[in-house]
N, CA, C and O atoms as a Tinker XYZ file with bonds, in Angstrom:
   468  protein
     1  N     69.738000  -27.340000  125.994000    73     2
     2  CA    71.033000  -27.491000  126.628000    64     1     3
     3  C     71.402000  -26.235000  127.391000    63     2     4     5
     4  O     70.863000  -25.198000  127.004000    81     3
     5  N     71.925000  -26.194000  128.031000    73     3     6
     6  CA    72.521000  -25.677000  129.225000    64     5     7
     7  C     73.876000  -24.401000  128.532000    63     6     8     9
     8  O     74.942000  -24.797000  128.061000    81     7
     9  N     73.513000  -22.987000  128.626000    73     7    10
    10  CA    74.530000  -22.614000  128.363000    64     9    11
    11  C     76.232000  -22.555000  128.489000    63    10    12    13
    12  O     76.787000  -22.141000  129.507000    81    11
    13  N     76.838000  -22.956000  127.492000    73    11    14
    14  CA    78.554000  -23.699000  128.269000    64    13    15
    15  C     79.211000  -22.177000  129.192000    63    14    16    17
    16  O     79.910000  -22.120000  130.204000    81    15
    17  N     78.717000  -21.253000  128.462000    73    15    18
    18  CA    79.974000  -20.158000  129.421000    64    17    19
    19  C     79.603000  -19.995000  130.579000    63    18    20    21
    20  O     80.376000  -19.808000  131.518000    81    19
    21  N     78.087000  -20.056000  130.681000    73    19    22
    22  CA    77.554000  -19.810000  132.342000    64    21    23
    23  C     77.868000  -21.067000  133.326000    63    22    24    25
    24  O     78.103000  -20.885000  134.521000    81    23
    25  N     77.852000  -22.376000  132.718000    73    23    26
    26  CA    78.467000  -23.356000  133.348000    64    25    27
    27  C     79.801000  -23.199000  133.432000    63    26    28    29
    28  O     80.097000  -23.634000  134.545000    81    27
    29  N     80.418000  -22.961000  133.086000    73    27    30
    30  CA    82.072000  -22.633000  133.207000    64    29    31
    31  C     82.149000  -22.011000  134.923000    63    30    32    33
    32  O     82.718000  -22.406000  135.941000    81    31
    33  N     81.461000  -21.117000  134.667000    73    31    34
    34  CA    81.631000  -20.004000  135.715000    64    33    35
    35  C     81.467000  -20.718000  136.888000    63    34    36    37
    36  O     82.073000  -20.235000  137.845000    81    35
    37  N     80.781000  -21.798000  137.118000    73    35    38
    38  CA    81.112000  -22.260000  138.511000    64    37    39
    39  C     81.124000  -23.858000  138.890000    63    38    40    41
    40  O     80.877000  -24.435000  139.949000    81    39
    41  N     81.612000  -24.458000  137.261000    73    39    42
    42  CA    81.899000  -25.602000  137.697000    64    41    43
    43  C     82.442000  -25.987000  136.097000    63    42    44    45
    44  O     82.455000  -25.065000  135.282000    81    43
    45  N     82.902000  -27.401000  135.655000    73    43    46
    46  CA    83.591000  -27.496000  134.338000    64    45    47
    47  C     82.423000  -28.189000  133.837000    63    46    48    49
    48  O     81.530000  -28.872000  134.339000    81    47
    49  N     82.841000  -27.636000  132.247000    73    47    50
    50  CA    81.724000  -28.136000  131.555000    64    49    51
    51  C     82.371000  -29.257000  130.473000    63    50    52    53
    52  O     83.186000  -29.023000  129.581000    81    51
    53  N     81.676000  -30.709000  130.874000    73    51    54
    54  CA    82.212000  -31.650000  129.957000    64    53    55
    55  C     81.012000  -31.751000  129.108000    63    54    56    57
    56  O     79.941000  -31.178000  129.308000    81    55
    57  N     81.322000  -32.572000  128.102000    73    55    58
    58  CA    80.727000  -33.392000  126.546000    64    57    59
    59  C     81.445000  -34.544000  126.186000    63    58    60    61
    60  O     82.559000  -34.689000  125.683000    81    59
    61  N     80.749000  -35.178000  126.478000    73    59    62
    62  CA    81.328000  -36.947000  125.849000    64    61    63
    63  C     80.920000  -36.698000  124.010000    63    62    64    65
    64  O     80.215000  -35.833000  123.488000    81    63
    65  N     81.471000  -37.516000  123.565000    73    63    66
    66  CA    81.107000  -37.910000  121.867000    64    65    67
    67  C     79.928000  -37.539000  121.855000    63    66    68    69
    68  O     79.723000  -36.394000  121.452000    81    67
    69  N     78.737000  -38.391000  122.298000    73    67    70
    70  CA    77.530000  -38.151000  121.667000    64    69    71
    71  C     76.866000  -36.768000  121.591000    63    70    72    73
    72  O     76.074000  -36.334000  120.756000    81    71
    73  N     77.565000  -36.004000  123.030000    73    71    74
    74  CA    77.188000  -34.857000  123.122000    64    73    75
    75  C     77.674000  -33.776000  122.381000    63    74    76    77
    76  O     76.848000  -32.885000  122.184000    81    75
    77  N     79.021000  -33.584000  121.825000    73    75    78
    78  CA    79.318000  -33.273000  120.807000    64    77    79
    79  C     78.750000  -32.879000  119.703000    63    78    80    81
    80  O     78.393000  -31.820000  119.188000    81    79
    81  N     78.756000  -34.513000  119.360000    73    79    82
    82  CA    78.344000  -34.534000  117.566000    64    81    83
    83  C     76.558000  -34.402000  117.754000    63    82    84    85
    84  O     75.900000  -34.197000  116.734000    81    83
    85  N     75.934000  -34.517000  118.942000    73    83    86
    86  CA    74.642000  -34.130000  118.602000    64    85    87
    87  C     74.422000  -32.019000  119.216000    63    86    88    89
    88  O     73.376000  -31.426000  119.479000    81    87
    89  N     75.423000  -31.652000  119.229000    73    87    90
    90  CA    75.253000  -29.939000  119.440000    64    89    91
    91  C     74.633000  -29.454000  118.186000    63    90    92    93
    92  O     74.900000  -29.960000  117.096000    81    91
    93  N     73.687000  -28.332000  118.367000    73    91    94
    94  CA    73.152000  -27.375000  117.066000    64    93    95
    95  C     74.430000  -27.285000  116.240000    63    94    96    97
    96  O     75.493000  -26.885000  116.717000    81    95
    97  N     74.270000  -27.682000  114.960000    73    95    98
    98  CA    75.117000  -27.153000  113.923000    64    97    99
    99  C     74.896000  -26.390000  112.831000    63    98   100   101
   100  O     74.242000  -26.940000  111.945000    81    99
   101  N     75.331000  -25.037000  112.596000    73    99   102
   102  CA    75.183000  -24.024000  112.071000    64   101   103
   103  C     75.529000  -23.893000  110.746000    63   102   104   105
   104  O     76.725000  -24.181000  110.788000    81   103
   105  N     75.240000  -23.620000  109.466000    73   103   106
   106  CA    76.088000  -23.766000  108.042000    64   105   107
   107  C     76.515000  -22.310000  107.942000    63   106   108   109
   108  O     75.878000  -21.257000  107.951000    81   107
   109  N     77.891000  -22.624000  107.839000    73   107   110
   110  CA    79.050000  -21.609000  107.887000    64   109   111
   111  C     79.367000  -21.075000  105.891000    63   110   112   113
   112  O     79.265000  -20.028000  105.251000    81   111
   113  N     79.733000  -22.374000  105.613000    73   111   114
   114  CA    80.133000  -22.097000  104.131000    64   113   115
   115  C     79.061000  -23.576000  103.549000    63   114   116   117
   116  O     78.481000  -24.359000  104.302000    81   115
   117  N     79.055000  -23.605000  102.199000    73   115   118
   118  CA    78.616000  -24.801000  101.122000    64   117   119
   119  C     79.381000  -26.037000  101.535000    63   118   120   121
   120  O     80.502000  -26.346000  101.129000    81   119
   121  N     78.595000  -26.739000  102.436000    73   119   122
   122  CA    79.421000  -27.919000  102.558000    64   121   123
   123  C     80.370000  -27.819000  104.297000    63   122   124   125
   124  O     81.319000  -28.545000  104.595000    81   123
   125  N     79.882000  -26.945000  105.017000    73   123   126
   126  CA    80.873000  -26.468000  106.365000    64   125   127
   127  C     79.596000  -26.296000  107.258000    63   126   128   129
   128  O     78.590000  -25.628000  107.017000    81   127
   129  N     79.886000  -27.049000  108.323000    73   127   130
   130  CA    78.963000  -26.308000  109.644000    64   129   131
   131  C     79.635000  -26.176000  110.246000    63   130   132   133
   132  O     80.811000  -26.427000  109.982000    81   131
   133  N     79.168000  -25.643000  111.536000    73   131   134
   134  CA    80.006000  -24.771000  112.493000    64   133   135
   135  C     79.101000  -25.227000  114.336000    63   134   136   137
   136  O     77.911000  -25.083000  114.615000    81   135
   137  N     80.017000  -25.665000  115.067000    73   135   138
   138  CA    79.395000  -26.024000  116.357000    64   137   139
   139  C     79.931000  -25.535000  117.247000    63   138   140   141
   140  O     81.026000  -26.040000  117.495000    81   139
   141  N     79.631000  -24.740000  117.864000    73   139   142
   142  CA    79.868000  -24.051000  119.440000    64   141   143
   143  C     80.005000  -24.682000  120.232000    63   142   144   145
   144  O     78.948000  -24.706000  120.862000    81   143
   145  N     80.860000  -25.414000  120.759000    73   143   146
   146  CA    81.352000  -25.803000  122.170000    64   145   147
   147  C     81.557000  -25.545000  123.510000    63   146   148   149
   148  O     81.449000  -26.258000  124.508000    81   147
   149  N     81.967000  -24.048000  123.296000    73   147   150
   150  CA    81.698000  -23.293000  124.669000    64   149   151
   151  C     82.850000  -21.579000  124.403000    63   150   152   153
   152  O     83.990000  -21.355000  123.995000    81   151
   153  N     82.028000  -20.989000  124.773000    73   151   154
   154  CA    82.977000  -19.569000  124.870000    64   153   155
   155  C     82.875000  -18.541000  126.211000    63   154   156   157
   156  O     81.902000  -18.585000  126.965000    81   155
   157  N     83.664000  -17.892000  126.350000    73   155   158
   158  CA    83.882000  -16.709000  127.034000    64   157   159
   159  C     84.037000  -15.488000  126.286000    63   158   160   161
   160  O     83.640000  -15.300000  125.136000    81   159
   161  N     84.688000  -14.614000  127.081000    73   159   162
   162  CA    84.981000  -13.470000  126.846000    64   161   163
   163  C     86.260000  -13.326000  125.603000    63   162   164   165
   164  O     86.191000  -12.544000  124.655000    81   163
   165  N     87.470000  -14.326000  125.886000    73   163   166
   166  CA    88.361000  -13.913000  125.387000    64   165   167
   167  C     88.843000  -15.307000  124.239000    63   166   168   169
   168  O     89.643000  -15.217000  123.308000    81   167
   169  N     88.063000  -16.552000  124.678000    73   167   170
   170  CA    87.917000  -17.538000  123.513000    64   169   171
   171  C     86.947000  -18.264000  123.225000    63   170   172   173
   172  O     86.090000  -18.456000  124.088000    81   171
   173  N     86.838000  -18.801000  122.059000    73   171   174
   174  CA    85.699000  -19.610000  121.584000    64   173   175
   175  C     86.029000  -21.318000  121.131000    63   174   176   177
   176  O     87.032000  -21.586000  120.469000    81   175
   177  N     85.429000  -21.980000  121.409000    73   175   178
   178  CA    85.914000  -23.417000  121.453000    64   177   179
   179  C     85.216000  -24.038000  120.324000    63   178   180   181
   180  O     84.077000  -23.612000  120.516000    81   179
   181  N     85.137000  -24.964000  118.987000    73   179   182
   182  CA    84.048000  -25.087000  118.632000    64   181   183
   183  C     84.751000  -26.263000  116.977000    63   182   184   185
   184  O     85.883000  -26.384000  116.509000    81   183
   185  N     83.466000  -26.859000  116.601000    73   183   186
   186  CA    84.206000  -27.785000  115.442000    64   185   187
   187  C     83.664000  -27.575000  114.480000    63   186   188   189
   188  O     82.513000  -27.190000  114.273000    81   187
   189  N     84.613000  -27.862000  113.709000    73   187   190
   190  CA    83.932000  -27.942000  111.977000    64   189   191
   191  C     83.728000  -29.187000  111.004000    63   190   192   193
   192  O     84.592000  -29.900000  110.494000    81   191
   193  N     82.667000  -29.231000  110.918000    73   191   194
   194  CA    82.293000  -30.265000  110.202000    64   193   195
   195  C     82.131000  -30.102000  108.547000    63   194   196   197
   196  O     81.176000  -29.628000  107.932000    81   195
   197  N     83.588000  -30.746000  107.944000    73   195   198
   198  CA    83.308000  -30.538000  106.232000    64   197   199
   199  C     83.449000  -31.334000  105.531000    63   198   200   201
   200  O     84.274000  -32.231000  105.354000    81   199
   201  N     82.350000  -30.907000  104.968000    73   199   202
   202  CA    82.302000  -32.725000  103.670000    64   201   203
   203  C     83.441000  -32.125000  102.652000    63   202   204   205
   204  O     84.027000  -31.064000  102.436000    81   203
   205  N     83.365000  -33.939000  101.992000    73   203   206
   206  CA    84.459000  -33.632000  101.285000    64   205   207
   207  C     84.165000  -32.865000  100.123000    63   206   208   209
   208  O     83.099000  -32.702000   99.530000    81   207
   209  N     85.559000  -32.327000   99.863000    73   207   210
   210  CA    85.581000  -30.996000   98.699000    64   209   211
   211  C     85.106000  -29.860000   99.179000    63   210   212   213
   212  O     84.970000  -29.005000   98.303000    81   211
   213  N     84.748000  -29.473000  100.438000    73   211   214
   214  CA    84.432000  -28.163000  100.822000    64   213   215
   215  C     85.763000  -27.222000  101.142000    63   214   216   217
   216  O     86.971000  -27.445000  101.057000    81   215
   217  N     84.803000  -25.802000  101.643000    73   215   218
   218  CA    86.471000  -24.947000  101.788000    64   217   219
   219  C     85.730000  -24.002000  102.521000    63   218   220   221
   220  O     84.567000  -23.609000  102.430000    81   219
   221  N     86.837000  -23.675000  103.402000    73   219   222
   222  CA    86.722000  -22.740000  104.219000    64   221   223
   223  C     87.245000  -21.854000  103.562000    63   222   224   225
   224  O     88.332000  -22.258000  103.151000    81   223
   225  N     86.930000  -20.351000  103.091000    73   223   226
   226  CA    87.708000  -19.441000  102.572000    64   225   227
   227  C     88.888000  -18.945000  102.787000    63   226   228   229
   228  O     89.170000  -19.042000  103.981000    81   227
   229  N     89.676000  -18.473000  102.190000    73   227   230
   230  CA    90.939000  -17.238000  102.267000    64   229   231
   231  C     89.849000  -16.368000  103.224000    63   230   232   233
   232  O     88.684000  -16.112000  102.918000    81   231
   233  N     90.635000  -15.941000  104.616000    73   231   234
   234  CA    90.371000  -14.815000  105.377000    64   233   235
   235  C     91.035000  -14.720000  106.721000    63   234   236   237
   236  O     91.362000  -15.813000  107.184000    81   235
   237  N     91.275000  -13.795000  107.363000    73   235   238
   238  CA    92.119000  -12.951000  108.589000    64   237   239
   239  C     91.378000  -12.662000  110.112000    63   238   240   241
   240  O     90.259000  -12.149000  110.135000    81   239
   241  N     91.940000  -12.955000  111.117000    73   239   242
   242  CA    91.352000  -12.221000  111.976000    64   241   243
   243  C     92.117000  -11.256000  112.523000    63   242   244   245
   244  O     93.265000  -11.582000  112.826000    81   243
   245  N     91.688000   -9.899000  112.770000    73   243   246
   246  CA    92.996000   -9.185000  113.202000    64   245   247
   247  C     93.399000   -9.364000  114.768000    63   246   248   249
   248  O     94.551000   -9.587000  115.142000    81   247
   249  N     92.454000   -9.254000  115.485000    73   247   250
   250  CA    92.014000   -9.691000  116.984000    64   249   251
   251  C     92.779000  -10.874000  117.603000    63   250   252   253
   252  O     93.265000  -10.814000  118.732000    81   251
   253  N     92.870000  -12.068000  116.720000    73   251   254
   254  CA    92.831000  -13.397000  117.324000    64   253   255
   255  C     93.562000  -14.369000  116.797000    63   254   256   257
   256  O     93.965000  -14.293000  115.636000    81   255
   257  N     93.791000  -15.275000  117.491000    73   255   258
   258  CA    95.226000  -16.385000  117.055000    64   257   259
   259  C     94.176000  -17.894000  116.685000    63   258   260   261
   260  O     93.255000  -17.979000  117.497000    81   259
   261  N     94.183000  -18.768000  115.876000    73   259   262
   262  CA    93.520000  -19.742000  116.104000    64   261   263
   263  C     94.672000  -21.270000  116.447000    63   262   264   265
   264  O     95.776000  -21.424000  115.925000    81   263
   265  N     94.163000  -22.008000  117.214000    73   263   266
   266  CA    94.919000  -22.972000  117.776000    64   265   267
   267  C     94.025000  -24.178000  117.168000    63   266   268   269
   268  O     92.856000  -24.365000  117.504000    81   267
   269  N     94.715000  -24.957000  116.246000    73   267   270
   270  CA    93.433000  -26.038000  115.225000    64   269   271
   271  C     93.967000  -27.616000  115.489000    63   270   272   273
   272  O     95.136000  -27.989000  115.393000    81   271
   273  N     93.022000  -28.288000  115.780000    73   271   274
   274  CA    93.601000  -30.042000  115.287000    64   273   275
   275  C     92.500000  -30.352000  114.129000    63   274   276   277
   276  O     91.490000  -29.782000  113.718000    81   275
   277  N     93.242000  -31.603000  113.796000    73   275   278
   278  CA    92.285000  -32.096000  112.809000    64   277   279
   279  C     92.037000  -33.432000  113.508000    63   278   280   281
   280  O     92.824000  -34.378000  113.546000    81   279
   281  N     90.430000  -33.343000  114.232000    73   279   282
   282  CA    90.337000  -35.299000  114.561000    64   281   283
   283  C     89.891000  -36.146000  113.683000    63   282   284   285
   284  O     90.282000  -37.292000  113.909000    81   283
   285  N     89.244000  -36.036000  112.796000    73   283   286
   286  CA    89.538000  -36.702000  111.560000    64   285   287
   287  C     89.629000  -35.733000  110.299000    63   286   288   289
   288  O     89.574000  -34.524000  110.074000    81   287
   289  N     89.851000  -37.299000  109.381000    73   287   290
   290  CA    89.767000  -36.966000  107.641000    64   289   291
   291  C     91.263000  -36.251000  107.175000    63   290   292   293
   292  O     92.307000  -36.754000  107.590000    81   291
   293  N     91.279000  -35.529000  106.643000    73   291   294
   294  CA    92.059000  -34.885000  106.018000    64   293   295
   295  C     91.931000  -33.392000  104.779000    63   294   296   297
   296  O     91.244000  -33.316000  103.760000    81   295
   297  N     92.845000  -32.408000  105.363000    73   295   298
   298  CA    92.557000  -30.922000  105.241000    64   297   299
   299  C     94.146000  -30.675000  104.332000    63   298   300   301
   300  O     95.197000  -31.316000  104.322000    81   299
   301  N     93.609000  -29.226000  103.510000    73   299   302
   302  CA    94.696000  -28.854000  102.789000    64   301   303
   303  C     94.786000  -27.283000  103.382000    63   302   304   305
   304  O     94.138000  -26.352000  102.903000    81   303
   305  N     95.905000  -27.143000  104.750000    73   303   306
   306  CA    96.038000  -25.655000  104.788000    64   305   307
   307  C     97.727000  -25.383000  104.767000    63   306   308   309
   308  O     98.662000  -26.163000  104.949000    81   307
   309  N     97.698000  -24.264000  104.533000    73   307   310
   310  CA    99.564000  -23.355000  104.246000    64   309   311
   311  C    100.247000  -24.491000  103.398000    63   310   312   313
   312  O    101.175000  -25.172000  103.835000    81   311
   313  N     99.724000  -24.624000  102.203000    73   311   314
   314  CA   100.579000  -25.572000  100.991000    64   313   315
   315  C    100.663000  -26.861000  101.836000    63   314   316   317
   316  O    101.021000  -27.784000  101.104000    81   315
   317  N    100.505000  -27.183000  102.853000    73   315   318
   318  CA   100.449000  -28.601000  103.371000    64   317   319
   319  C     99.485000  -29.550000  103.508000    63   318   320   321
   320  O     98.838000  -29.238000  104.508000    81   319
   321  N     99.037000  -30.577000  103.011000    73   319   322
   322  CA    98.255000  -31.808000  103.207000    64   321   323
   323  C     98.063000  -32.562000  104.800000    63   322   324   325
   324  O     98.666000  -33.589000  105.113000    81   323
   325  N     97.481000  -32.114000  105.353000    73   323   326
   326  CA    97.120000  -32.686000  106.638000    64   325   327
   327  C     96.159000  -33.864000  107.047000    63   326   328   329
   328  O     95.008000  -34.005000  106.635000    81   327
   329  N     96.828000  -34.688000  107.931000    73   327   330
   330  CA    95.798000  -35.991000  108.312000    64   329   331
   331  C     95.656000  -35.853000  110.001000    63   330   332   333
   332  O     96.246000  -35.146000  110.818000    81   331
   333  N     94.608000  -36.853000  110.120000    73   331   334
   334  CA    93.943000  -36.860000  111.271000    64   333   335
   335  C     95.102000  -36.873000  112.619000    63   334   336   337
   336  O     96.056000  -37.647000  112.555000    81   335
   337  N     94.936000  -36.009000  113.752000    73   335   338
   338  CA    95.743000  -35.382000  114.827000    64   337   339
   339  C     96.262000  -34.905000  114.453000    63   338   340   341
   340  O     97.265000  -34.748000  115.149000    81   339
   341  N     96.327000  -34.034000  112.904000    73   339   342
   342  CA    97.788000  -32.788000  113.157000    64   341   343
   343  C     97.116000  -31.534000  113.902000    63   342   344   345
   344  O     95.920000  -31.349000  114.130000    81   343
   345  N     97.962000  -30.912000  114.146000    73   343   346
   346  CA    97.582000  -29.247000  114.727000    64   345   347
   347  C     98.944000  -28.576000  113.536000    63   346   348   349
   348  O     99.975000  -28.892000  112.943000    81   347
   349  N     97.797000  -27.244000  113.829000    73   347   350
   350  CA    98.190000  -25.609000  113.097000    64   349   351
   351  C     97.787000  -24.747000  114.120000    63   350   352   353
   352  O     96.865000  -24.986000  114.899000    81   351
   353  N     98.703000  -23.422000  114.114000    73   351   354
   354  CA    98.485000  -22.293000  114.417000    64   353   355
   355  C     98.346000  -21.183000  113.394000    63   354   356   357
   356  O     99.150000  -20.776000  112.555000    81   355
   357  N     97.252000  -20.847000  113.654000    73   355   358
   358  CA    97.606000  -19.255000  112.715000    64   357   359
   359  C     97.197000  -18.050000  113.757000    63   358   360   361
   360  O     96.185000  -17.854000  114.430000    81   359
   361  N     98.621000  -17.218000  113.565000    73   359   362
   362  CA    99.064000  -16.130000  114.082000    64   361   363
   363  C     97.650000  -15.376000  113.986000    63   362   364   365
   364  O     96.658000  -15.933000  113.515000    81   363
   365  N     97.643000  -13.858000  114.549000    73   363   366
   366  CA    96.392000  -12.969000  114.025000    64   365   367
   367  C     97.046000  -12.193000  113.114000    63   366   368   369
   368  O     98.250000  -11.960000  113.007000    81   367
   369  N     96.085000  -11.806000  112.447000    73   367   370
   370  CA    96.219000  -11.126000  111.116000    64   369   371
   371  C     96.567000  -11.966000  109.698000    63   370   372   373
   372  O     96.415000  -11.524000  108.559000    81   371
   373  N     97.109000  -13.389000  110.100000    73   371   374
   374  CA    97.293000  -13.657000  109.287000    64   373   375
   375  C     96.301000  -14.437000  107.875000    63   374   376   377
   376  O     95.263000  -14.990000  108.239000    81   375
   377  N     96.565000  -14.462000  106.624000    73   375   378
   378  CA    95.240000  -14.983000  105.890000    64   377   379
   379  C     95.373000  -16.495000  106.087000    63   378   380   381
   380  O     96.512000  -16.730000  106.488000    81   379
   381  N     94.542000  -17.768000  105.942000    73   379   382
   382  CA    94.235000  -18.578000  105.787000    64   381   383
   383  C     92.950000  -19.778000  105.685000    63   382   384   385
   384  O     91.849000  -19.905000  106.222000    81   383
   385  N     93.604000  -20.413000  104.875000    73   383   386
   386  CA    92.062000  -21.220000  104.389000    64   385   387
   387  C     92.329000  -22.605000  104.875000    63   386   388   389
   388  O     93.308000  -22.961000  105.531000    81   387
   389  N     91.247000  -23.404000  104.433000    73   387   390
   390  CA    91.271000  -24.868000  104.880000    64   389   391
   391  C     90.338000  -25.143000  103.876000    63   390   392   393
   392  O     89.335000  -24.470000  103.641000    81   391
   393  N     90.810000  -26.467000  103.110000    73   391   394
   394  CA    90.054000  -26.995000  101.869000    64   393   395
   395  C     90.149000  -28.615000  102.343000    63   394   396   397
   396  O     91.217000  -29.160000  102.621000    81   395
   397  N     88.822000  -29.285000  102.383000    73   395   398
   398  CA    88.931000  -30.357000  103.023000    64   397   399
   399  C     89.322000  -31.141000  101.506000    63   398   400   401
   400  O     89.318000  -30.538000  100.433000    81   399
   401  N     89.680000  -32.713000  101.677000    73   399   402
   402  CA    90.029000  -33.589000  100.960000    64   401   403
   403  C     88.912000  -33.906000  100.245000    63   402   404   405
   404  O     87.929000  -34.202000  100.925000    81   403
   405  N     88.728000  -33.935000   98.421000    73   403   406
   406  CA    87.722000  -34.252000   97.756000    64   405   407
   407  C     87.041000  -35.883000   98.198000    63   406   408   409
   408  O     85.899000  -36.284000   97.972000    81   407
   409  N     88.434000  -36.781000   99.047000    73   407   410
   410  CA    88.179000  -37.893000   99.148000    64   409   411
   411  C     87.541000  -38.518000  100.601000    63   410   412   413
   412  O     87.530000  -39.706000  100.920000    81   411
   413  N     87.043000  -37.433000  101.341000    73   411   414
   414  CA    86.339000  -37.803000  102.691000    64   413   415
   415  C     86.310000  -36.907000  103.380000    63   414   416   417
   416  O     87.156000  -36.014000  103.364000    81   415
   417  N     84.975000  -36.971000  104.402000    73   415   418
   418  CA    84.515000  -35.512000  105.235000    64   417   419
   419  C     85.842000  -35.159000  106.437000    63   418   420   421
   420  O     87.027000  -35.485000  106.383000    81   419
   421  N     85.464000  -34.762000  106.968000    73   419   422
   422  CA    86.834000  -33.889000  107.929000    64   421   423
   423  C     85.930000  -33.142000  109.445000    63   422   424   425
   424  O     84.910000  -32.458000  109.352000    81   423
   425  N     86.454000  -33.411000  110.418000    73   423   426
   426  CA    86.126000  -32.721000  111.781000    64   425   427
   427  C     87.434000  -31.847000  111.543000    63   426   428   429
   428  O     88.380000  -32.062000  110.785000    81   427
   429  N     87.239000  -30.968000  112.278000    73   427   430
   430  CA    88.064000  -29.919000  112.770000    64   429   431
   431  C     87.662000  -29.081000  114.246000    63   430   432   433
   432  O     86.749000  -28.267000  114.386000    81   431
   433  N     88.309000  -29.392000  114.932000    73   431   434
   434  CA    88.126000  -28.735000  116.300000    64   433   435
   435  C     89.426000  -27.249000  116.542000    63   434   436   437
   436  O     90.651000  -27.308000  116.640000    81   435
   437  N     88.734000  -26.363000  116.562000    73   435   438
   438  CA    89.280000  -25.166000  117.124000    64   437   439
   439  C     89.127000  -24.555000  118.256000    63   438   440   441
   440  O     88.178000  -24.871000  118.974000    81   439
   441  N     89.998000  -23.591000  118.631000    73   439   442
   442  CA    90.217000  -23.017000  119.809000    64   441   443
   443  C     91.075000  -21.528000  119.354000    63   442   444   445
   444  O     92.230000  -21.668000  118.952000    81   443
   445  N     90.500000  -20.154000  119.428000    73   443   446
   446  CA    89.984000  -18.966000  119.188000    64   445   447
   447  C     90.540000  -18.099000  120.464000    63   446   448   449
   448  O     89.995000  -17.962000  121.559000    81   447
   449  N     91.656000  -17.611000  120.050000    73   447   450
   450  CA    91.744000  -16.669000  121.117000    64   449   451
   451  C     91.865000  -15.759000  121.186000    63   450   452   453
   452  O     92.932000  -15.669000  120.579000    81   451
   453  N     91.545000  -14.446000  121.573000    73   451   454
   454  CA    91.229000  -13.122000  121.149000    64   453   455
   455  C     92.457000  -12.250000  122.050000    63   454   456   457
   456  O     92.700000  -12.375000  123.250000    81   455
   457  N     93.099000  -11.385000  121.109000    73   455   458
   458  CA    94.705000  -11.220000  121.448000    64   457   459
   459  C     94.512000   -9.737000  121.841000    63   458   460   461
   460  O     95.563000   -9.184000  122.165000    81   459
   461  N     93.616000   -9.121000  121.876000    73   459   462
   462  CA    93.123000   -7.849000  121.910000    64   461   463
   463  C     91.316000   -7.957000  122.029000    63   462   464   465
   464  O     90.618000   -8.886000  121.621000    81   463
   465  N     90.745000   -6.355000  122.902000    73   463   466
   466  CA    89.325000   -6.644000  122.687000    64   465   467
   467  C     88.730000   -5.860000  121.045000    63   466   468
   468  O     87.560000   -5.992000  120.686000    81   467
């Protein structure tokens, strides 16, 4: 595949479904992969795929704000129970986790933006 940031640079880079869900997927945590969608300099685009009962850890970025939906399943972040199309923000610096639902896997699509270099 075709690198997404160098395509950016002089024309837009789409992905239908199939192209998506068939991108390299990376194992992030027990039960979490991690797919690159496309980045630059100052953000990173990319989804998470977690079966159920997985968790993304307690952790911070100091740098960067994350901008999150959930397109499917259902996620437990900031004491709240989340279902499919909600969005979250978390500020930078701040801590947070994401613990998917013991009762079904979960997409998560993010968007990473770096508030400082």
């Amino acid at each position: 595949m075709s690198d997404p940031a160098a395509l950016l640079a002089t024309s837009q880079f789409v992905l239908d479904a199939p192209g998506v869900t068939g991108r390299h997927r990376e194992p992030l945590y027990p039960g979490v992969e991690s797919t690159l969608l496309w980045r630059n300099e100052r953000a990173t685009a990319g989804v998470l795929w977690m079966s159920a009962g997985s968790v993304v850890p307690e952790h911070r970025h100091a740098a960067a704000e994350h901008h999150v939906w959930l397109a499917e399943g259902q996620v437990d972040v900031a004491d709240r129970t989340l279902t499919q199309g909600a969005y979250w923000h978390v500020p930078p610096s701040v801590e947070h986790a994401v613990h998917c639902s013991p009762a079904c896997d979960s997409v998560v699509f993010y968007l990473y933006l770096r508030t400082r270099p």
